[in-house]
Each structure stands twice: as C-alpha cells, then as structure tokens.
C-alpha positions in Angstrom: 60.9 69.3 64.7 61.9 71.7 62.2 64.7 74.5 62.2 62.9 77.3 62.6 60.8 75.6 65.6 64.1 74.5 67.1 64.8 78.2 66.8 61.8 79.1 68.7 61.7 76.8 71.5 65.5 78.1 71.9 63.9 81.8 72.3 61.7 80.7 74.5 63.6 78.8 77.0 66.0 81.6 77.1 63.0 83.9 77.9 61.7 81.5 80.8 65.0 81.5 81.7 65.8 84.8 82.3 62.6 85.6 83.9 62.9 82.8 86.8 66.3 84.2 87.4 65.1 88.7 87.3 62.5 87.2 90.0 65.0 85.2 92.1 67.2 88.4 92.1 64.6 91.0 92.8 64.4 92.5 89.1 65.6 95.6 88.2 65.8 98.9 89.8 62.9 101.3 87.9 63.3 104.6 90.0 61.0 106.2 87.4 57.9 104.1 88.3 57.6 105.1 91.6 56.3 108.6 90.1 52.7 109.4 89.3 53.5 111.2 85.6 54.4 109.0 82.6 57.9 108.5 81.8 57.4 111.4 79.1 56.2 114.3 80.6 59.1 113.4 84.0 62.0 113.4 81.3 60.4 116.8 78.9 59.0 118.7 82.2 61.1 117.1 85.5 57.6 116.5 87.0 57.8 113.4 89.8 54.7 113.2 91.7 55.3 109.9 94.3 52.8 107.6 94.4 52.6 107.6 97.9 51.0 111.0 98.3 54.4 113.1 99.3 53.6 116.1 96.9 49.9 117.4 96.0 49.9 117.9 92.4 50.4 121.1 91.1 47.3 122.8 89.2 46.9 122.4 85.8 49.2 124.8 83.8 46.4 126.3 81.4 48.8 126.5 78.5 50.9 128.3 80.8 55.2 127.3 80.2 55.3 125.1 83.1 59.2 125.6 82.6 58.9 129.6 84.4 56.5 128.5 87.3 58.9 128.0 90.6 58.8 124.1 91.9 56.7 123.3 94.8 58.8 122.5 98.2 56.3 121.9 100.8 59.4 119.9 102.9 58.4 116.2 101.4 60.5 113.9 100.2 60.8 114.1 96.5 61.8 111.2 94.5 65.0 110.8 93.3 65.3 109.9 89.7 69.2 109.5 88.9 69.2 112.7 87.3 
C-alpha cells in the first residue's frame, strides 16, 4: 500500500474507533436537539419549543419584532439550554 492510503486507513480506524467508543459511553450531551426550532432561530430569538408537546407554538410573528412580544408561561416545563 501506498502513503497516502496508509494515511487513510489510519483516518479511518481512528473514526471507527471513536464512534464504537461515543456509543459505549452514551454520546454526547445535545441539550439543543431536544427543541422543535433549528439551532439558529433558538440562539438569534431564544425560541425552545420541546418536542414533547410542553409549549404550543406561539403564532406566527407577521413581521412583527418577536424580541417586544412577552414569552409564553403556561406553567410547562421549558427546556433548559445551558444559557
């Protein structure tokens, strides 16, 4: 085998490697997937709707600054984000 495929199958194994052990260990903690909204609009706006249907989501803002509406607290649990 070449270099450069010695290099590769180096890459790989590494890859496989890590991957076996982030499943053995339970993988990493991703508070921010546990929300409804893309990663984008939960850092620009704060939105976090759970996925398990804690929070109805709030009607659309018809180019309204969602930044000067109050947030909703209707009592449910709402995700916490590390923020």
């Amino acid at each position: 085998m070449s270099r450069g495929m010695w290099i590769l199958a180096a890459i790989l194994a590494v890859l496989a490697i890590s991957q076996i052990y982030m499943s053995e260990t339970g993988g990493l903690e991703r508070p921010w997937a546990e929300c409804k909204e893309n990663l984008m609009s939960q850092v620009i706006w704060g939105d976090c709707t759970p996925r398990d249907g804690g929070l109805a989501p709030p009607p659309a803002s018809g180019g309204v600054d969602r930044s000067a509406q109050p947030p909703l607290d209707d009592g449910a649990q709402k995700v916490d984000r590390g923020q």
